[in-house]
C-alpha positions in Angstrom: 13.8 -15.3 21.9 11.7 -12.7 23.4 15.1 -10.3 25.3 16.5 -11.1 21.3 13.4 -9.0 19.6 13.7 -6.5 22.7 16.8 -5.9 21.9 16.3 -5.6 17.9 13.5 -2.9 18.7 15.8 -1.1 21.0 18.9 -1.0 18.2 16.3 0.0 15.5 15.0 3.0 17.6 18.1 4.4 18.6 19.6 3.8 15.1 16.7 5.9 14.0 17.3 8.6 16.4 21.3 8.9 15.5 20.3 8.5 11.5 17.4 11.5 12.0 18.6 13.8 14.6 22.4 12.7 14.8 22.2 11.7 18.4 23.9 8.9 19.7 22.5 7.1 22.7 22.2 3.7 24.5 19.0 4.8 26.2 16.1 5.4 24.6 15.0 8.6 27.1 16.4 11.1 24.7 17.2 14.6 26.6 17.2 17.0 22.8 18.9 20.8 24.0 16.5 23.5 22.6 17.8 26.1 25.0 15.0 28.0 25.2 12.1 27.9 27.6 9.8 29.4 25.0 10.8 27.7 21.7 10.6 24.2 23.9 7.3 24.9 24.5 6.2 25.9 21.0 7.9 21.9 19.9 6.1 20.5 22.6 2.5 22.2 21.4 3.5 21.5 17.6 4.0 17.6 18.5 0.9 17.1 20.4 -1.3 18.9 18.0 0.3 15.9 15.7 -0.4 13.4 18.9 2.9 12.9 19.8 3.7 13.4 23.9 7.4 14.6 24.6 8.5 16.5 27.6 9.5 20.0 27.9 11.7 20.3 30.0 12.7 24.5 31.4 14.7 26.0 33.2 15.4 26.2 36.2 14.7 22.4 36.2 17.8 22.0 33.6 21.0 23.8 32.8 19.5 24.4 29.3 15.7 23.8 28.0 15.3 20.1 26.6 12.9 18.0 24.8 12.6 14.6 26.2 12.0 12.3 23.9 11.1 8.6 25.2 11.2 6.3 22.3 9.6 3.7 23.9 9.8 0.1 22.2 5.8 0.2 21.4 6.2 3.5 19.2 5.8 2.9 15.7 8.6 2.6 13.5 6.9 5.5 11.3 5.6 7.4 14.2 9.3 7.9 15.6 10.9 8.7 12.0 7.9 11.6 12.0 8.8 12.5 15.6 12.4 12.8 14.4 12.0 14.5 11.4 9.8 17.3 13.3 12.3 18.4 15.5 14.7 18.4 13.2 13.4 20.6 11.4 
């Protein structure tokens, strides 16, 4: 019952993440390319200011600066829509 609900939580954050940001995954450590090393810091600083923790990842560590976003199966459901909606914009 309990890998059932696991499951469920997993399906509904990654159907969140490909409904919000149009990203399609089947793991829920989401790499997001920003491309720049200064704009991924700016996101990053902008979502913790709103307590959200996501990576930025720069170059030279990466090809092309990323936000990491883990959506981790204790987030809440609204948290992660705001999360999403943030860097879409």
């Amino acid at each position: 019952m309990e890998v059932n609900r696991l499951k469920m939580k997993i399906n509904k954050n990654l159907t969140i993440i490909h409904n919000i940001l149009n990203i399609k995954s089947k793991s829920l450590i989401i790499p997001i390319d920003i491309g720049d090393n200064k704009r991924v810091k700016e996101i990053q600083t902008i979502l913790q200011e709103k307590g959200y923790l996501v990576g930025a990842i720069r170059q030279p560590t990466v090809k092309s600066a990323i936000i990491r976003l883990i959506a981790k199966i204790d987030i809440e459901e609204k948290d992660l829509i705001k999360v999403c909606e943030i860097l879409k914009s």
